[in-house]
C-alpha positions in Angstrom: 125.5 78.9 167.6 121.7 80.1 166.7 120.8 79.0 169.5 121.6 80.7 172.4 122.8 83.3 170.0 118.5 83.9 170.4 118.2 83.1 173.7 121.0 85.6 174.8 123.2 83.2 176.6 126.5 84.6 177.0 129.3 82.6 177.1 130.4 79.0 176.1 127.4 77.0 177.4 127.4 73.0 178.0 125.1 71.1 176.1 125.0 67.8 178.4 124.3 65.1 176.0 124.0 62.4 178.7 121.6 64.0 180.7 118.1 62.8 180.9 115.2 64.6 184.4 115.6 61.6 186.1 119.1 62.0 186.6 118.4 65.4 187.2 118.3 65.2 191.2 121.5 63.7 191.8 123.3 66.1 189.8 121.5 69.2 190.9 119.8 69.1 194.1 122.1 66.5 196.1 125.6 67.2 197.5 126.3 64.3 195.6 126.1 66.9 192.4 129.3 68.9 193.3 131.6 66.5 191.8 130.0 67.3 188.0 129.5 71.1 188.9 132.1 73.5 190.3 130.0 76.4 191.4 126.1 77.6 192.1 126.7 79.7 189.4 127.7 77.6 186.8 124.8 76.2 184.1 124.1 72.9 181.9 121.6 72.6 179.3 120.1 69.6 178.1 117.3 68.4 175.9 114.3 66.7 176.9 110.6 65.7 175.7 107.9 67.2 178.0 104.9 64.9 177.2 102.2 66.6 179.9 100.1 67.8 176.7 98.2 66.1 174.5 101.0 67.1 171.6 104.5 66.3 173.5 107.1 69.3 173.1 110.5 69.5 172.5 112.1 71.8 175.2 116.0 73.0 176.1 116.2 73.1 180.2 118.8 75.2 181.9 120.3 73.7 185.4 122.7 74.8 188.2 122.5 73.9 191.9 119.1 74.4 193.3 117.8 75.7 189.5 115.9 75.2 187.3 114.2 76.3 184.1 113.0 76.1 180.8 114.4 78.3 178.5 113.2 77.3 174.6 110.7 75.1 172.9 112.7 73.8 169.7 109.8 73.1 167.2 111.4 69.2 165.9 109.4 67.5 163.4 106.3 66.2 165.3 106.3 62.5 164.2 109.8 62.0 165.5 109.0 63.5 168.7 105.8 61.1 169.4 108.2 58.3 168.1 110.7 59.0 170.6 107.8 59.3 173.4 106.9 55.6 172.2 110.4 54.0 173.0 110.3 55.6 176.8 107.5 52.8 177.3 104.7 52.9 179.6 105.8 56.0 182.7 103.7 56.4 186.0 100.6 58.2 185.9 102.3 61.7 186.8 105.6 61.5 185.2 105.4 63.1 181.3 109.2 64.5 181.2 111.5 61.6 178.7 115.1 61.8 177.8 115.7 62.1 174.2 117.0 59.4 171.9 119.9 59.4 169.5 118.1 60.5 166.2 116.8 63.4 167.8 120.0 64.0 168.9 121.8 63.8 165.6 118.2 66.5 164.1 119.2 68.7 166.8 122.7 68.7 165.9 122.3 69.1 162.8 119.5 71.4 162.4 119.6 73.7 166.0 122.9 73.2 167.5 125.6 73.6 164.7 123.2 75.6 162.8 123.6 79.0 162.6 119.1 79.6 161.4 117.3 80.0 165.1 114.2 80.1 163.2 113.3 76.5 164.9 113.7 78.2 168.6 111.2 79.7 170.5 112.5 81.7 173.3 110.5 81.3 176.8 109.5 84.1 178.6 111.5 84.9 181.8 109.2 84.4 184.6 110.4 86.4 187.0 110.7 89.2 184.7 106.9 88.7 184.0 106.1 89.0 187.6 106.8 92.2 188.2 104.9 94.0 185.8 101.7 95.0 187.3 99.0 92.3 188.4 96.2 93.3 187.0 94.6 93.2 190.6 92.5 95.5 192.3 94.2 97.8 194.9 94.4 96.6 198.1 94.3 100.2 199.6 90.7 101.1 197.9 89.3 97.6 196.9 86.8 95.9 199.8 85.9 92.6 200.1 82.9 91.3 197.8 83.0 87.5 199.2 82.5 85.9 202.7 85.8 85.4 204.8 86.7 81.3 204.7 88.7 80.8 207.9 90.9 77.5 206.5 93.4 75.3 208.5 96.2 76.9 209.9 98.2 74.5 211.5 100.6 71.8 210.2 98.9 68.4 210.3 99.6 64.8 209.1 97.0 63.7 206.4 96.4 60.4 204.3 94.2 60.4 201.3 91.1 60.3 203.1 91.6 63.3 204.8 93.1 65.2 201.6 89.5 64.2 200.1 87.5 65.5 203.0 89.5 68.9 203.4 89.2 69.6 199.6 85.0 68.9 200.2 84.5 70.8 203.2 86.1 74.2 202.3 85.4 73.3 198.7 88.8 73.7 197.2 89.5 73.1 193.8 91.8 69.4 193.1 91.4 68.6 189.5 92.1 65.0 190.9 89.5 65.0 194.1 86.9 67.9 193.3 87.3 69.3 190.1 83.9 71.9 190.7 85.4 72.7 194.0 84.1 76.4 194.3 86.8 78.5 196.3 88.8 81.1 194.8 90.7 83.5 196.4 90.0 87.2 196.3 93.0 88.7 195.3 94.3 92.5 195.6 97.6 94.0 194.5 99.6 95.1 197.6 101.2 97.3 195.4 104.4 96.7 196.6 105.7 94.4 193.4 106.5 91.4 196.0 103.0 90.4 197.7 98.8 89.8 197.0 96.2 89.6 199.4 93.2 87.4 199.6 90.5 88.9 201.3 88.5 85.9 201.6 91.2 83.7 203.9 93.2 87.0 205.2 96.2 85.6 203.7 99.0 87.5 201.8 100.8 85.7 199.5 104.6 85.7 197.6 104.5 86.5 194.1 107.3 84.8 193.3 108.7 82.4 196.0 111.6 79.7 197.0 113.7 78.2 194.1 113.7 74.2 193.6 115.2 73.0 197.7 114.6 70.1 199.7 111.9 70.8 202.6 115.1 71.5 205.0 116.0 74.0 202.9 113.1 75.6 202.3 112.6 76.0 206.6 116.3 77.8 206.2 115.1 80.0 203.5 111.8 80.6 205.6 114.2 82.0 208.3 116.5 83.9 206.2 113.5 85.9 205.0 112.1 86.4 207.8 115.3 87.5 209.4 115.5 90.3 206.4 111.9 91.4 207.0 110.9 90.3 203.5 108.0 93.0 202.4 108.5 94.4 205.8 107.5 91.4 208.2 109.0 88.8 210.0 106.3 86.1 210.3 106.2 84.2 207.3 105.9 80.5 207.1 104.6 77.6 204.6 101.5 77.5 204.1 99.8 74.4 205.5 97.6 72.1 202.3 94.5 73.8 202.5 95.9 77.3 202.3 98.0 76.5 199.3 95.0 74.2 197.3 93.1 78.3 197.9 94.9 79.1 195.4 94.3 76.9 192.8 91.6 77.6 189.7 89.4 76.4 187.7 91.1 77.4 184.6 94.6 77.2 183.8 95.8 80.9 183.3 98.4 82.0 180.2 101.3 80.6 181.7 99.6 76.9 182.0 99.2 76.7 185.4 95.8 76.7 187.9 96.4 79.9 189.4 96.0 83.5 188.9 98.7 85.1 186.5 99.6 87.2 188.8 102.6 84.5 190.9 105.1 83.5 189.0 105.2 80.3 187.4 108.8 79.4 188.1 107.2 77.6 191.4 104.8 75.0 189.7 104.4 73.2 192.2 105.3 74.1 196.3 105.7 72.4 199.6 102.9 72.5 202.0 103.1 72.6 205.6 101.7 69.0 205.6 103.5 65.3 206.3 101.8 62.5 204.8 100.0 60.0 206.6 102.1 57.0 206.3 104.9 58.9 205.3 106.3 61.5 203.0 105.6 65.0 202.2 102.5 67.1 200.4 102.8 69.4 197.9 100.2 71.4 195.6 101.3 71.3 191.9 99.8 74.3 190.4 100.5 72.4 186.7 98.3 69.6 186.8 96.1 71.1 189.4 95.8 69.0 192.4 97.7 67.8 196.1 100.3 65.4 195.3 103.1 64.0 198.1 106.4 62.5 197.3 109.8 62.5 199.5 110.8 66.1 201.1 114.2 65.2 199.2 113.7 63.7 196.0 112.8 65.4 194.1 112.4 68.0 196.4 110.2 71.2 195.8 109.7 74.8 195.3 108.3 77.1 197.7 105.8 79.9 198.5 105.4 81.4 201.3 101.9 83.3 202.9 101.5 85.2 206.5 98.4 86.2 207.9 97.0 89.7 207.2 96.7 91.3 210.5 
């Protein structure tokens, strides 16, 4: 196969036909997964449509327990892509990944799968390869701060969308939902240590990377195992609560297509906050679309990135 031939995947991969992201969770992130999938390190691909542009792209997804990522963009013929998009029917207002439908099925098969020319793959950069080249940051050991210290909200709280709209006005926090001319942004500098940044302006350091796709009782586990390891060297990380993670959104998406500085990985679009929604459910900042969102703490769950405070 051309395909993973390019994408140097070893082995006999699974192409799951049958698979479509809404099925996703079950098979992935629930216990009730372990039927389908005999270990954490086993991997399925399957095709989907992601439709969050104004040009929808045909994409291969790798998944295993608790992972997740996009691997190739497979450049199918454009009309057949938006026709397929068409038969999903109308989807809720932030949901823009479809399943594909048999004739794009029978193209891939044909022209990707059983082909033996890869020209129609293109390879996706690993993301946690990218993030730890350098940062392009200043140095946290020479660089002083240029911009007036924001002391934001450090403790968990339960918010409803009135207060979400208030916090992002008062500290002026960029939402591209709720205050797209918000004007924070964090002063970064490289800790120069290939795992952490600083921002100078809330006194926060920040993951570069973070927690893998886990359900928010996961995540508190993985807080503690790090912790318990000394991760960078300390012991007192935590989640950040909605107002510290919205800090570090932007204005302008950066090359990776997200609202924040190229310097964190992307493979955590979008993280848990420390933040329980007002009348119920969970917040989370989504780095992709740029703005607070809140859905269960189970399905679909969330990535995470973790901050302590600079002392």
């Amino acid at each position: 196969m051309g395909l993973f031939t390019k994408l140097q995947i070893s082995g006999i991969p699974t192409i799951d036909w049958e698979m479509t992201p809404e099925y996703t969770f079950g098979t992935f992130e629930s216990w009730g997964g372990v039927e389908r999938i005999r270990s954490k390190n086993e991997r399925t691909y399957y095709f989907f449509i992601d439709g969050w542009e104004d040009d929808p792209k045909l994409c291969l997804m790798e998944r295993g327990i608790k992972h997740a990522r996009v691997v190739a963009e497979i450049l199918a013929p454009e009309e057949m892509v938006r026709e397929c998009v068409a038969q999903q029917g109308k989807v809720a207002m932030f949901e823009r990944t479809h399943a594909i439908n048999d004739k794009l099925k029978q193209w891939l098969l044909k022209n990707v799968v059983e082909s033996d020319d890869s020209s129609l793959v293109i390879p996706l950069v690993d993301e946690k390869e990218e993030t730890l080249k350098a940062s392009g940051l200043p140095s946290a050991k020479t660089h002083k701060a240029g911009m007036d210290a924001v002391v934001l909200p450090s403790e968990p709280a339960e918010l409803s969308e009135e207060d979400i709209v208030a916090l992002v006005k008062r500290y002026s926090l960029v939402d591209h939902e709720r205050n797209p001319d918000g004007t924070y942004e964090a002063e970064l500098v490289d800790n120069e240590d290939d795992l952490t940044v600083t921002d100078l302006r809330s006194g926060l350091m920040w993951q570069r990377e973070g927690v893998d796709i886990t359900s928010n009782r996961g995540l508190r586990k993985e807080v503690s195992r790090l912790n318990s390891e000394h991760f960078a060297g300390y012991d007192d990380w935590r989640v950040p609560t909605l107002a510290e993670a919205l800090s570090l959104m932007r204005r302008e998406k950066n090359s990776k297509d997200q609202y924040i500085h190229a310097c964190f990985s992307a493979a955590q679009p979008f993280i848990f906050a420390d933040a329980v929604r007002s009348p119920g459910g969970y917040w989370f900042v989504d780095f992709k679309q740029g703005r607070a969102f809140w859905a269960s703490g189970t399905i679909p769950g969330g990535f995470g990135r973790l901050c302590r405070r600079k002392k």
